[in-house]
N, C-alpha and C positions, 0 to 999 in steps of 0.2 A: 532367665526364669520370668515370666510373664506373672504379673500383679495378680490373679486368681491364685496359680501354685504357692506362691511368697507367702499371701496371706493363711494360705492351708499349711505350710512349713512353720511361719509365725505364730500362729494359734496354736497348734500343736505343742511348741515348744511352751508357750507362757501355759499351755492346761497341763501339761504335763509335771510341771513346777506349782501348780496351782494357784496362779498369777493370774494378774488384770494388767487394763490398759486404760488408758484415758487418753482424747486427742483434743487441742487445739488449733485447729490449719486457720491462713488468712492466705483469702485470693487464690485459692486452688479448687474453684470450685466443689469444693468438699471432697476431694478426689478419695482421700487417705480414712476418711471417715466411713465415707459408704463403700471402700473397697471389703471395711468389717461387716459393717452392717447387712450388705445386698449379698455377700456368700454366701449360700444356703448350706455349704458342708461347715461354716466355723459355729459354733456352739456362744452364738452372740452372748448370752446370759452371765453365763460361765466366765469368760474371758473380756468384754468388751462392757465397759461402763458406762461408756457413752465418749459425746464428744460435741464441741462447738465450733462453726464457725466465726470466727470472730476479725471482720474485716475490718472495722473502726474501730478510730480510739478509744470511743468512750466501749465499746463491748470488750475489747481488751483490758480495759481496766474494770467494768463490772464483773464478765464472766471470768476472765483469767489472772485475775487481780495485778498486772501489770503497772508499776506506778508511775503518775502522773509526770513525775523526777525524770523515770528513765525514759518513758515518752519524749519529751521535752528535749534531754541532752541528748536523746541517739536516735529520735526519728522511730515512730511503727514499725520500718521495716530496718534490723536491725539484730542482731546476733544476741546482743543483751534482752532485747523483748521476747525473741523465741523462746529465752532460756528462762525467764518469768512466767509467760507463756506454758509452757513446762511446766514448769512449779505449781503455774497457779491451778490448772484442772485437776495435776496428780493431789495436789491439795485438797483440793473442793470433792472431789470423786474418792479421796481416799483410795488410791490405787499404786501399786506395785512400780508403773510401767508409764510413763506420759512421752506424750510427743507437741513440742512448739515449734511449729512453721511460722516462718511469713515472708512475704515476696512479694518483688515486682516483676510481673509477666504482662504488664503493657507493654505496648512498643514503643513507649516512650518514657523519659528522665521522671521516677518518682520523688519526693527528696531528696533530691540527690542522688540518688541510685539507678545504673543504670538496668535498663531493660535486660532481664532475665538473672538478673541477682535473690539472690534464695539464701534465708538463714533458718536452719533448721537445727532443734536440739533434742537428744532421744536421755532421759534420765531413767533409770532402771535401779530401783532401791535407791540407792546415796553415789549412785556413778553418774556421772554426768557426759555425757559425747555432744559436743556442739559442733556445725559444720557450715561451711561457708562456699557457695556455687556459683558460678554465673555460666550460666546456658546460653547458646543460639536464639535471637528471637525466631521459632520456626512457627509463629502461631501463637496464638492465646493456648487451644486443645489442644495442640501437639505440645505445647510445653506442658504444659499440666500431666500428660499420658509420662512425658520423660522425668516430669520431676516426683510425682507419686512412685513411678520403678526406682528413682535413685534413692528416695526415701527408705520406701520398702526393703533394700538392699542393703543400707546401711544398718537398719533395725534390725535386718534377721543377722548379717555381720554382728553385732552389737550384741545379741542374745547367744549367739554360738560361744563371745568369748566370756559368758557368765559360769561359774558354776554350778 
C-alpha cells in the first residue's frame, strides 16, 4: 500500500472513532507529518492536530518535552527519546494518538548509531508500540520514502488491533 492509500485507511479509521493525532518526526524530512497534512482527501481539522519537527536537542526537549536526563544517558537518537517524543506532543496537543521518530539516515556513525537505525513509537490512548529498525543506507530520500511506509504500516497495523 503506497503512503497516499495508508494515510486515507489511517484517517479513516482515527475519524471514524473520533480520534486525533499528533506527530513528532526527527531527520525524516517531515515525511510523516506532511503525508497528513498535503492529502487533500484526509479531513486535516478533524483528525490531524498537528506536528513538529524536532531534529535538535534542545527542540526536543522544548517542543516534545524530552528530558535533559534521558538525552544525556541514551543519545537523541534513541528508542527512550522517541517514546518521550510521543508523550511529549500527545501531551502538549492533547491527542488520542501520537507518533515519536528519530533517526539516523546519514551515511555515516551518529552517536554511535549506525547509519539507517530508526526508533519509532506509536502510543494510542494508554497502549504504547515502540519499534526498533535498521535499514540499507539506499540514500538519504530513498530512506526516508521507505521509512515513512514502514511507519505508516506499523500505525495503521497498530489501529486495526484497537477496538
Amino acid at each position: 500500500m503506497q503512503n497516499k492509500n495508508l494515510i486515507n485507511e489511517i484517517s479513516k479509521i482515527i475519524l471514524e472513532k473520533k480520534w486525533d493525532i499528533s506527530i513528532a518526526e526527527s531527520s525524516m524530512n517531515s515525511l510523516i507529518n506532511s503525508s497528513f497534512f498535503l492529502n487533500d482527501e484526509v479531513n486535516k481539522s478533524k483528525i490531524f492536530k498537528g506536528g513538529v519537527i524536532a531534529n535538535s536537542r534542545i527542540s526536543k526537549e522544548n517542543l516534545c518535552s524530552v528530558k535533559t536526563i534521558t538525552l544525556e544517558k541514551h543519545g537523541s537518537i534513541s528508542k527512550e527519546v522517541a517514546i518521550e517524543m510521543a508523550y511529549g506532543i500527545k501531551n502538549k496537543l492533547k491527542t488520542k494518538i501520537a507518533l515519536g521518530i528519530t533517526s539516523n539516515i546519514e551515511s555515516f556513525e551518529v552517536e554511535g548509531k549506525a547509519s539507517g537505525t530508526v526508533y519509532f513509537c506509536i502510543i494510542i490512548d494508554e497502549m504504547i508500540y515502540d519499534f526498533e529498525m535498521l535499514i540499507p543506507d539506499n540514500g538519504k530520500e530513498k530512506n526516508n520514502i521507505i521509512l515513512s511506509q514502514k511507519i505508516l504500516e506499523e500505525l495503521h497495523k497498530s489501529l486495526l488491533n484497537i477496538e
